[in-house]
Backbone as CSV, one residue per row, in Angstrom:
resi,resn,N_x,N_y,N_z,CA_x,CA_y,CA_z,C_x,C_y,C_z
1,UNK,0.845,-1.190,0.000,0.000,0.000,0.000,0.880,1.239,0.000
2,UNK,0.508,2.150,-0.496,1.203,3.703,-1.174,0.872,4.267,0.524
3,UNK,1.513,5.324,1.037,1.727,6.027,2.288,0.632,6.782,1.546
4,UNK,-0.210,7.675,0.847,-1.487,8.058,0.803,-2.617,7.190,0.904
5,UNK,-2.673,6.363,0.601,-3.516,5.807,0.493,-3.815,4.897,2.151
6,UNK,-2.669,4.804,2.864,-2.817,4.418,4.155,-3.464,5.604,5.094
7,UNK,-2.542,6.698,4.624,-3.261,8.065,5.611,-4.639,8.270,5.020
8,UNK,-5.132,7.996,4.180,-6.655,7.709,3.406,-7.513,7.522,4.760
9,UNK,-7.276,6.034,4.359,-7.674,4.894,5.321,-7.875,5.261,6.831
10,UNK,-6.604,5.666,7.140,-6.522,5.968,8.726,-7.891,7.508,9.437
11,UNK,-7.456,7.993,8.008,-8.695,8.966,8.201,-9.786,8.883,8.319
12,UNK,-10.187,8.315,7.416,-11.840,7.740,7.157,-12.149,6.958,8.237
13,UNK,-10.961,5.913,8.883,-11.690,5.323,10.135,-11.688,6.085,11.309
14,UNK,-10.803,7.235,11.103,-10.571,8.243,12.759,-12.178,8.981,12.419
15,UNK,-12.275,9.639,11.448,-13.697,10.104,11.115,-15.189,9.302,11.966
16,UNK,-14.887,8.386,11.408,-16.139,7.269,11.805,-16.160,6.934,13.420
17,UNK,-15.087,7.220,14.129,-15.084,7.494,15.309,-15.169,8.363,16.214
18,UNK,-14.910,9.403,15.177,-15.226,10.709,16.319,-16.866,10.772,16.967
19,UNK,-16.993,10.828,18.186,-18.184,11.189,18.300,-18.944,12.328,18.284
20,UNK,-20.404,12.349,17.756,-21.208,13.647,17.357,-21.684,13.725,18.376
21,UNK,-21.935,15.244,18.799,-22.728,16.228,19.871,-23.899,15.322,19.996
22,UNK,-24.508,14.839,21.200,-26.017,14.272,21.341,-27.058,15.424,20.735
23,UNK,-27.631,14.772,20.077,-29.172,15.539,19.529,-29.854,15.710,20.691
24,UNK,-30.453,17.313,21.055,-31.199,17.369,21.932,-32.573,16.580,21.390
25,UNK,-33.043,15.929,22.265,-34.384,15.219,21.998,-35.673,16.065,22.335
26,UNK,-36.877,15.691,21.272,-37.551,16.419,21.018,-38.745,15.869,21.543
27,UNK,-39.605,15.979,22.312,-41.054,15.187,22.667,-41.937,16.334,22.258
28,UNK,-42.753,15.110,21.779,-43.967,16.486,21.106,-45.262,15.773,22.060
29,UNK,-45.827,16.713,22.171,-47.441,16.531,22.495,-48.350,16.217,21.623
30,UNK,-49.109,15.254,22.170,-50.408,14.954,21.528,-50.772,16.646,19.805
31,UNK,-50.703,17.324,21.165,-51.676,18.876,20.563,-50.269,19.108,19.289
32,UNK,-49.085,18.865,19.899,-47.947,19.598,18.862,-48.167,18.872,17.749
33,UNK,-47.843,17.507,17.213,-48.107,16.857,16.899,-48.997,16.587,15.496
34,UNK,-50.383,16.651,16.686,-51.562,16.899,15.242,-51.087,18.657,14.632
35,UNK,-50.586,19.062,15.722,-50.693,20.658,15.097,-49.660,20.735,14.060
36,UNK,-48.685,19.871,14.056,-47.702,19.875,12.719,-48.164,19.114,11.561
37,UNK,-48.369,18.234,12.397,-49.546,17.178,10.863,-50.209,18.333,10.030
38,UNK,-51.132,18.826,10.544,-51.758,19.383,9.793,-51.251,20.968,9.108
39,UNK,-50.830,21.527,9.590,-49.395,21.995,8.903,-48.564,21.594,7.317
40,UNK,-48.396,20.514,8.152,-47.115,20.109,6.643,-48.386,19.780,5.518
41,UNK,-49.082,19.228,5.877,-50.263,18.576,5.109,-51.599,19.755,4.358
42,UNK,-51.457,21.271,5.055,-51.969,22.244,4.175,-51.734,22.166,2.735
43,UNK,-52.092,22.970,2.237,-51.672,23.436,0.842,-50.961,24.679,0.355
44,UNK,-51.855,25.605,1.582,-51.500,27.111,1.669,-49.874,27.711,2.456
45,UNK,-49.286,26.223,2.588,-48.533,26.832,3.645,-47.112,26.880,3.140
46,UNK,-46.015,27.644,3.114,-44.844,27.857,2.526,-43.637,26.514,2.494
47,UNK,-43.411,26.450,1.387,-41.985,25.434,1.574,-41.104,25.189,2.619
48,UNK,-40.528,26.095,3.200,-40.079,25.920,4.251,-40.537,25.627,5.455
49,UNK,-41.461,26.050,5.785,-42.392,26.348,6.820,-42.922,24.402,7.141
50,UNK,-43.103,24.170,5.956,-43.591,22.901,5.803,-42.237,21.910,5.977
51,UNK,-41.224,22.438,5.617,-39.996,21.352,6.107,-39.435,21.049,7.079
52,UNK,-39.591,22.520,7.790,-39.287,22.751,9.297,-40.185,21.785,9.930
53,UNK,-41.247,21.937,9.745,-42.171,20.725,10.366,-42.015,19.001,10.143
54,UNK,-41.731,19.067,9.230,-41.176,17.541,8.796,-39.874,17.580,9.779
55,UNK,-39.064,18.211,9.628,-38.109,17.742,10.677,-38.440,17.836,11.731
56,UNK,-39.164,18.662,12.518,-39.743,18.630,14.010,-40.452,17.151,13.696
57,UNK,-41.229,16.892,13.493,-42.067,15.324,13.560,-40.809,13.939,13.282
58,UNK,-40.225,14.328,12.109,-39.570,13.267,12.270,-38.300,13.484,13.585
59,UNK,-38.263,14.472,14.200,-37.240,14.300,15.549,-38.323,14.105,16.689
60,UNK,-39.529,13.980,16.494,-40.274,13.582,17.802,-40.761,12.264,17.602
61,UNK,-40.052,11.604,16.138,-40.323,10.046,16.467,-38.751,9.879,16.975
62,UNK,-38.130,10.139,17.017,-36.707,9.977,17.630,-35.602,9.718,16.711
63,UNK,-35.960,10.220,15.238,-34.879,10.165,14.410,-34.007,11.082,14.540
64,UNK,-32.504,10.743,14.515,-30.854,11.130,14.202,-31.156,12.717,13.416
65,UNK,-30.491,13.485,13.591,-30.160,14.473,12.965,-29.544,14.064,11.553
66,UNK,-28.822,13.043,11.696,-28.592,12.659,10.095,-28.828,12.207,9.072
67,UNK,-30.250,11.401,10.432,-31.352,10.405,9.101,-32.150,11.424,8.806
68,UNK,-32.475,12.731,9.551,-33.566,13.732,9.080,-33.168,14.498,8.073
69,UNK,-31.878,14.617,7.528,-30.684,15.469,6.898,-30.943,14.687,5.668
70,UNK,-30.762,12.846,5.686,-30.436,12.195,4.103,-31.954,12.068,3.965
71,UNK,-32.982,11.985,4.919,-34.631,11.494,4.379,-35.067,12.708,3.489
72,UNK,-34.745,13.762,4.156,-34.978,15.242,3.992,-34.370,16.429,2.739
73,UNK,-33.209,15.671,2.402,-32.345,16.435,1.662,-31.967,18.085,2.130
74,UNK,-31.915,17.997,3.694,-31.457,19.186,3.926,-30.242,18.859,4.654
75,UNK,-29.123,20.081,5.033,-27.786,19.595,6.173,-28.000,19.082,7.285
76,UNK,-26.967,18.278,7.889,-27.019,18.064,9.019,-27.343,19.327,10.499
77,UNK,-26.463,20.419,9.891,-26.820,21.620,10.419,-28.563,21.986,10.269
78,UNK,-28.773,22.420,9.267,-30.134,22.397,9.490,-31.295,21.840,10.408
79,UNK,-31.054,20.299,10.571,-32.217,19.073,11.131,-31.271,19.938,12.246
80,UNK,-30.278,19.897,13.000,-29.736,20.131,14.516,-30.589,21.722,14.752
81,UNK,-30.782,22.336,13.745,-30.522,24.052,14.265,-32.570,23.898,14.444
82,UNK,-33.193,23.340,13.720,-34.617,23.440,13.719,-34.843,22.911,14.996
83,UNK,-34.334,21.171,15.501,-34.627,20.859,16.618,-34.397,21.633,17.598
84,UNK,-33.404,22.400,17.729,-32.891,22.708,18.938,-34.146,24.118,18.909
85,UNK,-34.151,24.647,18.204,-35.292,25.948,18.318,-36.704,25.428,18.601
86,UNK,-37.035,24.571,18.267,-38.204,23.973,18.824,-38.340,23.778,20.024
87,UNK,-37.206,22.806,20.527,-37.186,22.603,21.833,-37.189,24.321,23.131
88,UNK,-36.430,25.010,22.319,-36.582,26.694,23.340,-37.811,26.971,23.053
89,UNK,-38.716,26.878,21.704,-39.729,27.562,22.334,-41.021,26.729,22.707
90,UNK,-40.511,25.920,22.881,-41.789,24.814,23.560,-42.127,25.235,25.147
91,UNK,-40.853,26.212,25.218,-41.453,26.733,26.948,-42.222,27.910,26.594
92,UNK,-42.528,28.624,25.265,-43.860,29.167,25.406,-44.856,29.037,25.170
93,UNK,-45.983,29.303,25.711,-47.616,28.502,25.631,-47.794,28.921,23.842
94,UNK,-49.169,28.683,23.889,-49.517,28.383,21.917,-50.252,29.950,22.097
95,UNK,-50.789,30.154,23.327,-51.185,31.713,23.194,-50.493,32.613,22.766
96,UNK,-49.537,33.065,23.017,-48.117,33.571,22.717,-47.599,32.915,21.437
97,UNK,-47.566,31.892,20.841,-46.831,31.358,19.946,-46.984,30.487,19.175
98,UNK,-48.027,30.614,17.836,-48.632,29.422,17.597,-47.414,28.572,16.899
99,UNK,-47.754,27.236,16.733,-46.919,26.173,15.935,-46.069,26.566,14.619
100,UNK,-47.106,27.771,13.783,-46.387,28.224,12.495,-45.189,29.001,12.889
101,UNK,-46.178,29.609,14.024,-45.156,30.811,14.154,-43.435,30.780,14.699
102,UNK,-43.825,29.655,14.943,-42.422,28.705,16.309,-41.402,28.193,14.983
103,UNK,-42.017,28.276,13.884,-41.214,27.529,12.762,-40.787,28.555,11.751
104,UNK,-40.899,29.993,12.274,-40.566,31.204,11.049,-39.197,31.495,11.383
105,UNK,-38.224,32.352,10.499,-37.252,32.589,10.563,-37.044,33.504,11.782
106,UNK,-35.903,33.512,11.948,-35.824,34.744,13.262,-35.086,35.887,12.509
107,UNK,-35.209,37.040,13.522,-34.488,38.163,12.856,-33.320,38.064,12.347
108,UNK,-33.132,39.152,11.256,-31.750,38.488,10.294,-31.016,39.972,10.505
109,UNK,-29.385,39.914,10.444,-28.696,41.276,10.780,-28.827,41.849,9.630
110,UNK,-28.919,43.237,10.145,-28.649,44.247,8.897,-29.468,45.562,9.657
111,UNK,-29.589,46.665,8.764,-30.394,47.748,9.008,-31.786,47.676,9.298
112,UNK,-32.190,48.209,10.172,-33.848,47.672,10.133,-34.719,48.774,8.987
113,UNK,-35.621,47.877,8.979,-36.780,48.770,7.702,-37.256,50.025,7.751
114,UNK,-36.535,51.012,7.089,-37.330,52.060,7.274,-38.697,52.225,6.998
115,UNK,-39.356,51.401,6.244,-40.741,51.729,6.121,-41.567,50.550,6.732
116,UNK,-42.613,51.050,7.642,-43.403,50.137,8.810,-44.261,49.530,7.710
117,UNK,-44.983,48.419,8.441,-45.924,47.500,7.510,-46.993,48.520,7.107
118,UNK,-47.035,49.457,8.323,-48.559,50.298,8.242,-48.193,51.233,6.918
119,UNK,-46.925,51.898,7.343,-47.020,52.735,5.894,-46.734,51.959,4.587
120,UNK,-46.654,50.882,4.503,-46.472,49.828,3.180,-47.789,50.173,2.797
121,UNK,-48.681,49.131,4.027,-50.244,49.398,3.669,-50.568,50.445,3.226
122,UNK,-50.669,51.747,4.021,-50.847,52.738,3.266,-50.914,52.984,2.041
123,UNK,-49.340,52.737,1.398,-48.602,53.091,0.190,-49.636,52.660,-1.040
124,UNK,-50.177,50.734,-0.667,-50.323,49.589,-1.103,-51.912,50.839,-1.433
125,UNK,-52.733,50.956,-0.243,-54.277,51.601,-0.611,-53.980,52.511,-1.311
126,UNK,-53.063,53.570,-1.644,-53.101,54.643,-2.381,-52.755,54.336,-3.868
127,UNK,-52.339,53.074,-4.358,-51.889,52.789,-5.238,-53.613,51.980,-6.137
128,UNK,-54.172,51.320,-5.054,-55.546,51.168,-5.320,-56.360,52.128,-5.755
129,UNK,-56.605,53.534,-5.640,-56.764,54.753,-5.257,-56.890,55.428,-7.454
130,UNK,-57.576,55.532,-7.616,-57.431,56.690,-8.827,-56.702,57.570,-9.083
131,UNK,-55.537,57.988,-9.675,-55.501,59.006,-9.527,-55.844,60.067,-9.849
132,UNK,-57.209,60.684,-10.610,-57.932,61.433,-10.299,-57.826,62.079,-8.990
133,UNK,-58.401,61.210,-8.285,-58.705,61.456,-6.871,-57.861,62.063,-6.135
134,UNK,-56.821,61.776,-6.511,-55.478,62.517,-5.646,-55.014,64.100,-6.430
135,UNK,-56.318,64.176,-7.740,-55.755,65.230,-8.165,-54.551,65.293,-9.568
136,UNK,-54.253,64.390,-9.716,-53.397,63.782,-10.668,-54.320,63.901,-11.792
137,UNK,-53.446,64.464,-13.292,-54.085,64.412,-14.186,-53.540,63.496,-15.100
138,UNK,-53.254,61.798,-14.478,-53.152,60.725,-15.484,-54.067,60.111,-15.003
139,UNK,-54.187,58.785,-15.573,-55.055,57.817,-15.711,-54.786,56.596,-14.953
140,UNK,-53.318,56.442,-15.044,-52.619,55.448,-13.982,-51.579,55.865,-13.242
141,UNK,-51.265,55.304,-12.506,-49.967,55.228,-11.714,-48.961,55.007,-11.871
142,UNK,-47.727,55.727,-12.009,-46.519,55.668,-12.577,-45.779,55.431,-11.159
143,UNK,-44.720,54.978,-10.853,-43.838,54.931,-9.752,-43.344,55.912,-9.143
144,UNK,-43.140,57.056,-10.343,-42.704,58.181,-9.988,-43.836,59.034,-9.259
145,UNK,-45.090,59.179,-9.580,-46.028,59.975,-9.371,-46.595,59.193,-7.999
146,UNK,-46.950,57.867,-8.546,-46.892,57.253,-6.392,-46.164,57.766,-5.379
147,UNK,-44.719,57.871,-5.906,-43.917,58.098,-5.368,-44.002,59.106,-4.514
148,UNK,-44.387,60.179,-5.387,-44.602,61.701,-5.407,-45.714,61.657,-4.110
149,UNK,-46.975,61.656,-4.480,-48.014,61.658,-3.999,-47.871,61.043,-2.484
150,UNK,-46.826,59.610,-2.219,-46.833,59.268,-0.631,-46.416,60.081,-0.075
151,UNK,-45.191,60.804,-0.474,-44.328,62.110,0.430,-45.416,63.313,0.467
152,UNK,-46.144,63.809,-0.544,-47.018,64.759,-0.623,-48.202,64.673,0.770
153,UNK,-48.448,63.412,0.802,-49.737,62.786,1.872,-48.439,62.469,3.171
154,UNK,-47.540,62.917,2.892,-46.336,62.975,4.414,-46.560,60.857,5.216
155,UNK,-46.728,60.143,3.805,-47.064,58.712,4.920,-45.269,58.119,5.264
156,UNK,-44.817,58.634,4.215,-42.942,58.378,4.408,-42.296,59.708,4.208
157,UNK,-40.966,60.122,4.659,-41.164,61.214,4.437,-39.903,61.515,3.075
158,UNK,-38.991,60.283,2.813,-38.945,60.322,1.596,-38.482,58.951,1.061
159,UNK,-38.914,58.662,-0.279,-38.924,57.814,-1.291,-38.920,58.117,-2.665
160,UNK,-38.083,56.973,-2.863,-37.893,57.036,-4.557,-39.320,56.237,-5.720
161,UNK,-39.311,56.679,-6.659,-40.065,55.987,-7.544,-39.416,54.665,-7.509
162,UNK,-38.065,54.081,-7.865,-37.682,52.903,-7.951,-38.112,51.931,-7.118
163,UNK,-38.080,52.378,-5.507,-38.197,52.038,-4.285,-39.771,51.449,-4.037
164,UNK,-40.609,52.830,-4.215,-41.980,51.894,-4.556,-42.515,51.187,-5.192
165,UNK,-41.750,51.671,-6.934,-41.907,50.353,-7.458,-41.800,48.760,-7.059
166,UNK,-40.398,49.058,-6.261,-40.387,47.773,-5.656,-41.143,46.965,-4.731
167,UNK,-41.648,48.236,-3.991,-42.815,47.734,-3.117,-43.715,47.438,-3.667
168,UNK,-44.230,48.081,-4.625,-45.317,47.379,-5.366,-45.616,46.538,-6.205
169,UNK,-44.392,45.911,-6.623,-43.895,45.254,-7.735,-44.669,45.961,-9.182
170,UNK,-44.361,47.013,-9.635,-44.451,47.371,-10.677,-43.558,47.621,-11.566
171,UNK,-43.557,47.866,-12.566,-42.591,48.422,-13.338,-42.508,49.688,-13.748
């Protein structure tokens, strides 16, 4: 045997021995349970949202982080990082926290949003809105003239046409 091909070898079996971090174990309740069943089993409900749940169920029958990883086609990291968040917020009641909600992303770094959901909404009804009505002498809504018109009605106090476009998905 070639001296690579031994340090190969020696590797692959030191590998197979190292031992992995214990999987925190996951017990679900009766209520959790059906409440994920029916979950993954919607129609309406997002890809992810729905995988996260497959791995919560399959770690509350007591499968490996690694069998949930190859059944699943997601990382090993993944099946570990979902269980373990499940398990923290299982200490809050469903009043506080329903099942979907226990399975959404958490806050992500960066700048926070300058524009609130409310003034989205806003933005979103004025775009519904004629513009007639606002006084505008077109017929539709241009990005630029939305644009115009939210700062005019003071709901942001400034924005670009591009910007709402984006919010609105227009072009």
């Amino acid at each position: 045997m070639t001296v690579g091909l031994v340090a190969s070898k020696l590797k692959t079996e030191r590998e197979q021995r190292v031992p992995t971090p214990k999987a925190t174990e996951v017990k679900l309740s009766e209520e959790e349970r059906t409440g994920l069943e029916q979950l993954v089993g919607r129609h309406n409900v997002g890809q992810q949202i729905a995988l996260r749940g497959r791995i919560i169920l399959a770690a509350g029958q007591g499968q490996t982080s690694s069998a949930i990883a190859a059944q699943l086609a997601v990382s090993i990291n993944m099946a570990q990082r979902w269980r373990n968040r499940w398990v923290k917020a299982q200490t809050i009641s469903y009043d506080d926290l329903s099942i979907e909600d226990r399975l959404q992303d958490g806050p992500r770094p960066g700048a926070p949003a300058r524009i609130t959901a409310d003034q989205r909404c806003q933005i979103e009804a004025l775009a519904c809105e004629k513009p007639e009505k606002s006084g505008r002498p077109i017929s539709q809504w241009t990005a630029r003239e939305i644009a115009a018109e939210v700062m005019e009605r003071k709901i942001v106090e400034r924005i670009s046409g591009r910007h709402a476009a984006r919010l609105l998905k227009i072009r």
